[in-house]
C-alpha positions in Angstrom: -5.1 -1.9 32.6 -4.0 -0.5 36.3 -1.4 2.8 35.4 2.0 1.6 37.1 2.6 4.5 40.0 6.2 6.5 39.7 8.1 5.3 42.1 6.8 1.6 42.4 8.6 -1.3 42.6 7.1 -3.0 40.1 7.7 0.1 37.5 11.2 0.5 38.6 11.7 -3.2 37.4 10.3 -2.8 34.5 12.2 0.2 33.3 15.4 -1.8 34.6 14.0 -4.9 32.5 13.9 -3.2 29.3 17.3 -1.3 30.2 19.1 -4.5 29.8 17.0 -5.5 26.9 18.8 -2.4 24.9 22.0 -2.5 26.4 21.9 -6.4 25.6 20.5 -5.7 21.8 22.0 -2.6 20.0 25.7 -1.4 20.3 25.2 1.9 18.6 22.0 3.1 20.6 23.4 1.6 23.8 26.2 4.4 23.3 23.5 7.4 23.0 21.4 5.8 25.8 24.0 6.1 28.0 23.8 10.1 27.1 20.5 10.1 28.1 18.7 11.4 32.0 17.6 8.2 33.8 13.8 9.4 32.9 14.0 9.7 29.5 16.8 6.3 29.1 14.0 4.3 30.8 11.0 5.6 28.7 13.3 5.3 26.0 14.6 1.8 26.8 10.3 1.0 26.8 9.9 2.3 23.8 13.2 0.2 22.2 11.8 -3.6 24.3 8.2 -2.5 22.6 10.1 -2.4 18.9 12.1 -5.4 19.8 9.1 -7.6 20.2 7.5 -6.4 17.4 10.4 -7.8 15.4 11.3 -11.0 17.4 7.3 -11.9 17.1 7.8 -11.8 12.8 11.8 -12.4 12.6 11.6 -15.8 15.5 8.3 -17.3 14.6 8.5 -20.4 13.0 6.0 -19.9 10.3 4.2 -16.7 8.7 1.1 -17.7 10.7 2.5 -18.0 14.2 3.7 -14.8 13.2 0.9 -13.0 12.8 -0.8 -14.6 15.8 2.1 -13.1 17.7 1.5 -9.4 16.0 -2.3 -9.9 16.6 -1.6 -10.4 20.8 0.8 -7.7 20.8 -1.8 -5.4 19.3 -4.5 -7.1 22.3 -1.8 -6.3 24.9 -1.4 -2.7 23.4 -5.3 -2.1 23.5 -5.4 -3.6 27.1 -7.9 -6.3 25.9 -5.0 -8.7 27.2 -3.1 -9.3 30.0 0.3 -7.6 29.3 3.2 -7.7 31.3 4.6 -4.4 33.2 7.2 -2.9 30.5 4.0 -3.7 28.0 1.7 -1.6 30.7 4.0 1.4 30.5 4.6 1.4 26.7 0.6 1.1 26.4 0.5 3.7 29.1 3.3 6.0 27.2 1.3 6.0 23.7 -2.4 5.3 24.7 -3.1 9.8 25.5 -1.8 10.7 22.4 -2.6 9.4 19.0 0.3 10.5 17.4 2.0 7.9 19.5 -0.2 5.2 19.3 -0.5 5.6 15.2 3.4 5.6 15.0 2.8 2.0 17.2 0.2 0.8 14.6 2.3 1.7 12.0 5.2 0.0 13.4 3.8 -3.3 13.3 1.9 -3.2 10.2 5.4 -2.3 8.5 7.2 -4.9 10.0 3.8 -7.2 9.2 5.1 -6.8 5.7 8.0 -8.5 6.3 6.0 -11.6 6.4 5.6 -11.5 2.6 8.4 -11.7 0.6 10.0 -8.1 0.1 9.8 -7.3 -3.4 9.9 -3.4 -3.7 9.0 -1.9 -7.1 10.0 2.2 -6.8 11.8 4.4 -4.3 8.5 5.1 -2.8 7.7 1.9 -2.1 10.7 1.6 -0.4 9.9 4.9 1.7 6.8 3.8 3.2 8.3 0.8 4.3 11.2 2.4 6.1 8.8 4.7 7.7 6.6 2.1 8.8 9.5 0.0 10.6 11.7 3.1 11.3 10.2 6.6 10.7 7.7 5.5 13.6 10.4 4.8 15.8 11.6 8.0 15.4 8.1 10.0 16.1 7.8 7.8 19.2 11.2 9.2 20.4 9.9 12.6 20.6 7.5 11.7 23.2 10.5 10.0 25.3 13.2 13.1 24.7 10.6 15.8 25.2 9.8 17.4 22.3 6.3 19.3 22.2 6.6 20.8 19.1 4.6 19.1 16.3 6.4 21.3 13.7 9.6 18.3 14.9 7.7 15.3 13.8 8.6 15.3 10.0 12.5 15.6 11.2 12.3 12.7 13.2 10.3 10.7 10.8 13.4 11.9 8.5 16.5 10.1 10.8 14.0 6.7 11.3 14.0 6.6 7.4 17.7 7.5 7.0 18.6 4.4 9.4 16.4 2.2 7.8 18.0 2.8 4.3 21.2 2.9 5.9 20.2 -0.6 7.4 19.2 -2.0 4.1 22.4 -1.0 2.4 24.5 -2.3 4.8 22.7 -5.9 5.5 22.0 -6.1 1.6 23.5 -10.0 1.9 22.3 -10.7 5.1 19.0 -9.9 4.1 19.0 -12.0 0.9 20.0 -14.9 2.9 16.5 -14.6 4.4 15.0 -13.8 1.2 14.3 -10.7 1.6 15.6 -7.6 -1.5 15.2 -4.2 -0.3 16.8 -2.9 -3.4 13.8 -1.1 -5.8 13.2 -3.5 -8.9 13.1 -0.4 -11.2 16.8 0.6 -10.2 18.3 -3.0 -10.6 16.6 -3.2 -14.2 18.0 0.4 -14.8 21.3 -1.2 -14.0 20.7 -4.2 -16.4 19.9 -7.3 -13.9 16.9 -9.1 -14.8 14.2 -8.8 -11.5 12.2 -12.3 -11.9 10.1 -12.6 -8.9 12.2 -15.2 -7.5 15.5 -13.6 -7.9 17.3 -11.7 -5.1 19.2 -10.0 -7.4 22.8 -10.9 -4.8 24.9 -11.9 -7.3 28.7 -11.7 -7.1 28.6 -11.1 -10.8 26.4 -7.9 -10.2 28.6 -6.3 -7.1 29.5 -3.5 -9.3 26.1 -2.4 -10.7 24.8 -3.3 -7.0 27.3 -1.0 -5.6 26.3 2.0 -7.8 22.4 1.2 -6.9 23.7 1.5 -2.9 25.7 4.5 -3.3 22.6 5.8 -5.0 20.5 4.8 -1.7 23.0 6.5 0.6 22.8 9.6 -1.5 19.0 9.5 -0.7 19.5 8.7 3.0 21.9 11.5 3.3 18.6 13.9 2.1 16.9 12.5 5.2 19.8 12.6 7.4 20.7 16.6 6.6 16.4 16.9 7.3 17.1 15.2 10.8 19.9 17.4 11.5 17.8 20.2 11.3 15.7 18.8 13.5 17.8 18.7 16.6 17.1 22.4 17.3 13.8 21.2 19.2 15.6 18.4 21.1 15.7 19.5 24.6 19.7 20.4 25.8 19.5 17.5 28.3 18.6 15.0 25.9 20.1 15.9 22.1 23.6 15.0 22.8 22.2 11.6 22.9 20.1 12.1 20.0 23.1 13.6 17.9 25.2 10.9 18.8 22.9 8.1 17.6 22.3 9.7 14.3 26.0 10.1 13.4 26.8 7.1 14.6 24.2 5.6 12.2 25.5 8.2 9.3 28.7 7.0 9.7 27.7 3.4 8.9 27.0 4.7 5.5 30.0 6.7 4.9 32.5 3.6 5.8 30.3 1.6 3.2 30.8 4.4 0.5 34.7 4.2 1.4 34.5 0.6 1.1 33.0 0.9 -2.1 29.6 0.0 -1.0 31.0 -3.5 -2.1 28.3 -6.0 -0.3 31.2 -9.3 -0.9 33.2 -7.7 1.5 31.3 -7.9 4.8 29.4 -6.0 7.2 30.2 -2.8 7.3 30.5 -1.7 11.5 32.3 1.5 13.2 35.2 1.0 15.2 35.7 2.2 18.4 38.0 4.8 17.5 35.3 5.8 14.8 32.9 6.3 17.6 34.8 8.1 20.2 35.4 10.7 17.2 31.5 10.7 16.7 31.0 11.3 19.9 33.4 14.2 20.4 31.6 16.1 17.2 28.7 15.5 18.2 29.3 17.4 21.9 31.1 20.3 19.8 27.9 20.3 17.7 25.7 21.2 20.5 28.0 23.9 21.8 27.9 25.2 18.3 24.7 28.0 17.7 22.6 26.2 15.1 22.4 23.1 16.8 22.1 24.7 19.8 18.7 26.7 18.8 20.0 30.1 18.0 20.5 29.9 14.6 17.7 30.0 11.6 15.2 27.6 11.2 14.8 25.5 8.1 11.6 24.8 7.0 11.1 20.7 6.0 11.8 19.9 2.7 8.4 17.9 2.1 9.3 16.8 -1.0 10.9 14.4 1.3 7.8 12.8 2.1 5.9 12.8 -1.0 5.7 8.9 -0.8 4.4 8.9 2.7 1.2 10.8 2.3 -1.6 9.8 5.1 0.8 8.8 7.5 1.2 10.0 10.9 3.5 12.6 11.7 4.3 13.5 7.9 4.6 16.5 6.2 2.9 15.4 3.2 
């Protein structure tokens, strides 16, 4: 695979391909990319068209096979056995020097591979290795576009892919069962008294309330991971963790709306307002004046408890 030259045409259109592939496809990280220095908003805008066409090839296939076929070239694009086109070269080109990078890539597909079974998740744990696989790996590949060199960062990061994910899964609980898929850990629905048959989806009107308690539960737990990521931003370069701050708390805030909604999944999709985000975005610029955030206060050392369930993956703490 020929390494695309700065300053070529052809790589300038493809970081301005996959520009408008993010600004097109996510509301909340097109706000934080726009926070971002052109270099690291186009290596970041790669990384987002790579994780977008991981998901279209499982989410738009028309059966589980095609599916996997889909996965299988992405992987021969990735290893540059296949032709691949230009925003593939530099994604291949971003991850193929470091295996930290390219593992998080692996990763990334085979946990969104999963999804091609139906999603039937016994424990918490089982849970957590799925959000990092199709999140926490996003997150470790967003060090290598922000500039973070220190290793010691990786768990952190891992920390805000997982807190999205279960943030995701709490908010699209409905949306998900429609495509019968149930996020939600058989061992808490039985601890809340609904009968788990391996058919049932367990999204019943009847069940909102126990449901509700089992999400405010999950947003308990995502808040663990989202306090880990916050103490994380200390090794975020200045010039790029406004960006990252503001994409976390937007994503945190999704969860806090839901808990003031009641975490009732009847009553819609939970989404922040604009008013909701221009507020984010203001605390998160006082954030990095303040001196934590800012590098010049303590360090915490990862909680790895946190990542007891993801032993063996890369990037962990476990």
């Amino acid at each position: 695979m020929t390494a695309l030259q700065p300053g070529s045409a052809e790589r300038n259109e493809a970081f301005a391909e996959a520009v408008a592939t993010l600004s097109a496809g996510s509301k909340t990280f097109r706000l934080a990319s726009r926070l971002l220095p052109p270099e690291a908003l186009g290596w970041g805008a790669i990384v987002y068209r790579f994780c977008r066409r991981v998901d279209d090839a499982v989410d738009e296939a028309p059966s589980p096979a095609e599916a996997a076929s889909a996965l299988s070239a992405l992987r021969a694009e990735l290893d540059g056995a296949a032709t691949a086109d230009a925003p593939m070269q530099l994604f291949a080109q971003f991850c193929g020097a470091d295996p930290v990078l390219r593992g998080a890539a692996l990763a990334l597909m085979e946990g969104v591979e999963s999804d091609l079974t139906p999603a039937r998740y016994e424990s918490d744990d089982e849970l957590l290795r799925y959000a990092y696989g199709v999140a926490g790996t996003v997150g470790l590949m967003m060090c290598g576009v922000i500039g973070v060199r220190d290793p010691v960062a990786h768990p952190h990061a891992i920390d805000l892919g997982v807190a999205m994910q279960l943030t995701n899964i709490c908010r699209d609980i409905a949306d998900d069962a429609a495509l019968g898929r149930r996020y939600l850990p058989a061992a808490r629905l039985r601890a809340a008294g609904i009968l788990v048959t391996p058919g049932e989806l367990a999204i019943d009107p009847r069940d909102s309330g126990a449901i509700a308690s089992i999400l405010r539960d999950l947003l308990d737990l995502a808040e663990r991971y989202y306090e880990s990521a916050e103490a994380g931003m200390r090794y975020i370069p200045w010039k790029t963790r406004v960006a990252m701050i503001v994409a976390a708390r937007l994503y945190r805030q999704i969860g806090h709306k839901l808990r003031r909604n009641g975490a009732r999944f009847e009553r819609g999709r939970t989404v922040v307002g604009a008013l909701e985000k221009a507020v984010t975005l203001l605390c998160a610029l006082v954030a990095c004046c303040g001196p934590t955030i800012a590098g010049y206060g303590p360090r915490r050392a990862h909680d790895r408890q946190l990542h007891r369930a993801l032993a063996g993956l890369p990037g962990t703490a476990a």
